[in-house]
N, C-alpha and C positions, 0 to 999 in steps of 0.2 A: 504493500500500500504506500508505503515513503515512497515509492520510485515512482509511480503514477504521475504524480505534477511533472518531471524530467522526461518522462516517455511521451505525457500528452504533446509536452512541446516539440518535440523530436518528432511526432505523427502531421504535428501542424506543418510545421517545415517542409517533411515530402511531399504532404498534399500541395503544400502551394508549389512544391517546385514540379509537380504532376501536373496539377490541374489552374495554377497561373491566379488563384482566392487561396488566400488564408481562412479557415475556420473562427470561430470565434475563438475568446478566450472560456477559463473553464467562470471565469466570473469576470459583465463587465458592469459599465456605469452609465447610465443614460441621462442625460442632464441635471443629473446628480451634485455636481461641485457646488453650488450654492442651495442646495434644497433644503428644506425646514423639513420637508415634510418625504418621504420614498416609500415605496412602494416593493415590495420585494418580491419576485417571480420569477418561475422559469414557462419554457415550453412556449407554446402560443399562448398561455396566457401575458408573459411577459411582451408580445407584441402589440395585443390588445391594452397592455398600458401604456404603451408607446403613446399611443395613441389619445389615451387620455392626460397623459403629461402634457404633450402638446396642446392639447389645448384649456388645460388649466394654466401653463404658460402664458398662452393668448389674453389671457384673466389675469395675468397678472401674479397667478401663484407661484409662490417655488417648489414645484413639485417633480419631482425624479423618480429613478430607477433604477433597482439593482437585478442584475438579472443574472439567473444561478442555474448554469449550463451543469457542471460537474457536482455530483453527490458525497459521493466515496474517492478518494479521504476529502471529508469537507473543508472547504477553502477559507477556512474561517478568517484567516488574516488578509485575505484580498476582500472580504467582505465588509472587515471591519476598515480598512483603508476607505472605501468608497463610500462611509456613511458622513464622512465631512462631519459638518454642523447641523447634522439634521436632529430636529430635536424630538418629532415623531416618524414613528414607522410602522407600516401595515404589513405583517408579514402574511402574505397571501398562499393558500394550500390546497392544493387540491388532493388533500388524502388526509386521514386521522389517525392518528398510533394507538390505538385498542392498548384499554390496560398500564397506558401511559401516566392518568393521574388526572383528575379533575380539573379541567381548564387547562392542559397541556396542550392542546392543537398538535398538528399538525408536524411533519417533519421537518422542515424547513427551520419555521419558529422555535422548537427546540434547538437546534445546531446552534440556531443563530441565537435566542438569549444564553447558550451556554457560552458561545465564542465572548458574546459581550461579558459575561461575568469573570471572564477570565483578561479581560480589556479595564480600561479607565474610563471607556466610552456609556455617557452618561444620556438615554433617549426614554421616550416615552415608544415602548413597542408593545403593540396590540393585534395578536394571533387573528386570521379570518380563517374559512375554512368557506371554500365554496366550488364550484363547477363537479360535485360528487356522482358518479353513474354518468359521467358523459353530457351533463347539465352544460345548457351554454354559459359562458362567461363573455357579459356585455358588458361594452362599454359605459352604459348606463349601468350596468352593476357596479364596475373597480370606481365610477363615480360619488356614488352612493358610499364605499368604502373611504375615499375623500372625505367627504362630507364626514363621517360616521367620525376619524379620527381626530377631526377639525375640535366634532363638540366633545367631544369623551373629557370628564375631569379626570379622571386617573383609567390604568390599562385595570383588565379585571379576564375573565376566562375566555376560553375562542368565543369569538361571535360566528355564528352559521349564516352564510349567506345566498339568495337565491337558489333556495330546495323544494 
């Protein structure tokens, strides 16, 4: 598992010098350097926040994106790199860890509050858990997830969204 970060990059490399694109990273940042507020995702759901950053930008918000390509071994400290000054974060999930613990969410949100506890990085993060069975995730939903974390006074157990 240590050797997986040095192999992925060594994969990324031949692919581009095969196929002329570099893949992404195992973790990147999407308008993220000044954001108050991120969004954390993988898969196409993290596209579909692409989507909604922009135009919460359009508004004026600072709102970004972290977006979590590799699992295993988790890339906690690229993670915690690209959280800047954000001082809330939505960690968005599309799966539940059974058995995990009341208000645990999600696997993602776990990785990521353990990385932070093991960091100095000081955020307000609130676990979602949403697109389960195949459920769409719209952009009017991860909006809604905005909004949700904008009012929240303190973080508290996953919130379920659009089931």
């Amino acid at each position: 598992m240590q050797a997986v970060p040095e192999v992925y990059k060594e994969a990324q490399d031949r692919f581009e010098r095969i196929f002329g694109r570099r893949p992404s990273d195992p973790v990147s940042g999407y308008r993220h350097e000044d954001a108050l507020i991120l969004l954390v995702a993988s898969s196409t759901m993290a596209s579909t926040a692409k989507t909604v950053v922009d135009g919460r930008r359009k508004r004026g918000e600072k709102v970004g994106l972290i977006k979590i390509k590799m699992f295993r071994p988790f890339p906690a400290a690229d993670v915690l790199s690209l959280m800047g000054s954000a001082n809330r974060i939505a960690i968005l999930d599309r799966n539940f860890a059974l058995g995990a613990g009341p208000g645990a969410g999600g696997i993602f949100c776990q990785e990521v509050l353990a990385a932070m506890g093991q960091s100095n990085h000081q955020a307000f993060v609130q676990g979602y858990t949403l697109g389960l069975g195949g459920m769409d995730v719209t952009p009017t939903l991860l909006d809604e997830i905005v909004d949700d974390i904008q009012a929240l006074k303190a973080p508290g157990k996953t919130i379920w969204k659009g089931l």
